[in-house]
C-alpha positions as a printed Julia matrix, in Angstrom:
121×3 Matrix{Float64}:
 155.15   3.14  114.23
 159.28   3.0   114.69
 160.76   6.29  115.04
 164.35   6.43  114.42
 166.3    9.25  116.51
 169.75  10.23  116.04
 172.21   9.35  118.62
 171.38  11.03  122.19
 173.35  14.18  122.54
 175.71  13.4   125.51
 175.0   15.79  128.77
 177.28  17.13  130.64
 176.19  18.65  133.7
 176.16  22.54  133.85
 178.65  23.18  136.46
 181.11  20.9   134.13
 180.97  23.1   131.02
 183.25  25.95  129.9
 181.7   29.25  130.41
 181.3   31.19  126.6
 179.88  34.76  125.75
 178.07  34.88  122.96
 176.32  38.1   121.87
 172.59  37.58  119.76
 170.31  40.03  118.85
 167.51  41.0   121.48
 164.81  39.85  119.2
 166.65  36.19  118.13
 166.74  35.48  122.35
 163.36  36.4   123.26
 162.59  34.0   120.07
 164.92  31.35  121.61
 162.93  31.67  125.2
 159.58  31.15  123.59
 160.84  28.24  121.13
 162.59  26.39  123.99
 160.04  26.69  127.05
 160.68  24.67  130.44
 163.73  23.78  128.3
 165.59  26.79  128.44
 166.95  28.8   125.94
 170.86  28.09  126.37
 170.0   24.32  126.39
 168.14  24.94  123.03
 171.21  26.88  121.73
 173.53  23.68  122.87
 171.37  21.32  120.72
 171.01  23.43  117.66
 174.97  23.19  117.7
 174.63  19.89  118.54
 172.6   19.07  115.91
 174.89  21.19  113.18
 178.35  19.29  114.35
 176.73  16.19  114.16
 175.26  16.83  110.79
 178.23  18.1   109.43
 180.3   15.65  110.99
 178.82  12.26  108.83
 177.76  10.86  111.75
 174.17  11.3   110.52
 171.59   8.91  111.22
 167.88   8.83  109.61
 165.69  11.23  112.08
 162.51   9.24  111.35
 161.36   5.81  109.66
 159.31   5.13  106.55
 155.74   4.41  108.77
 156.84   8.61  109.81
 155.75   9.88  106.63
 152.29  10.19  105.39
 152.78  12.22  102.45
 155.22  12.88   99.95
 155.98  15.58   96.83
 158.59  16.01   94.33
 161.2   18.53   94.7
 164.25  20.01   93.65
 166.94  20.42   96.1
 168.1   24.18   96.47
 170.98  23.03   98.89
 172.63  20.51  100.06
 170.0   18.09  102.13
 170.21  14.45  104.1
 167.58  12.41  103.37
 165.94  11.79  106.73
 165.2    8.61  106.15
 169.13   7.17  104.72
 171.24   9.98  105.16
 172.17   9.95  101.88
 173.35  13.46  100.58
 171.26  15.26   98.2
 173.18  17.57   96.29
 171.8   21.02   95.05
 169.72  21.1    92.41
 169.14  17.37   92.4
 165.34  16.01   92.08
 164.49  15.32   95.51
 161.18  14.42   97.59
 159.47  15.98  100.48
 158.11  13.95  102.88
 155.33  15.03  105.74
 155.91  13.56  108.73
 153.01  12.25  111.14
 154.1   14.89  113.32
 153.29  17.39  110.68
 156.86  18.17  109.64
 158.51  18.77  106.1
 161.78  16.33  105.38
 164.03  16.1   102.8
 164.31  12.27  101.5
 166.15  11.42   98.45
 164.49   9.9    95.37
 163.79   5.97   95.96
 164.28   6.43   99.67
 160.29   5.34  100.21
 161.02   2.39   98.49
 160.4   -0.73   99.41
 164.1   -1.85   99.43
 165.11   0.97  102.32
 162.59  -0.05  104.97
 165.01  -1.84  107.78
 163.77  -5.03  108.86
């Protein structure tokens, strides 16, 4: 099975970064904490805005390959969505497909994208 990742988020060491207050809700950090573990919760806060510029961006690439999902069901798209496995944009209220993942996660994919003509050789 070929998992494909987006691009490695570049780190840059800690005591190179610009220092930023943000203020969250007590509840939303002690949330963070336990989502992000040995991680740490300011790390997981970097890579959630990673993730958002990089999405936003166009520099998208697929998060996992075709042999990824196990199980697929039709769907209409409520907002706009990438198809994890092209990138292609799904618009709201287009038909779209959800795909389960082997690691038991839902994805958006965009209709045709489990065909055979999008697996990479």
């Amino acid at each position: 099975m070929q998992t494909i990742n987006r691009p490695s988020i570049h780190r840059t060491p800690t005591t190179e970064m610009e220092v930023t207050s943000i203020r969250l809700e007590r509840d939303l950090k002690e949330k963070l904490k336990g989502l992000a573990g040995n991680q740490g919760y300011q790390a997981l806060i970097r890579d959630v805005l990673w993730n958002y510029v990089w999405q936003k961006s166009g520099e998208y690439e697929p998060q996992v390959a075709r042999d990824d999902i196990r199980a697929s069901m039709n769907a209409i798209a409520q907002q706009e969505e990438r198809c994890a496995l092209t990138g292609e944009v799904i618009h709201p209220h287009e038909q779209m497909v959800i795909g389960l993942t082997t690691q038991g996660e839902l994805v958006p994919l965009s209709l045709g994208s489990l065909s055979q003509h999008y697996i990479e050789h």
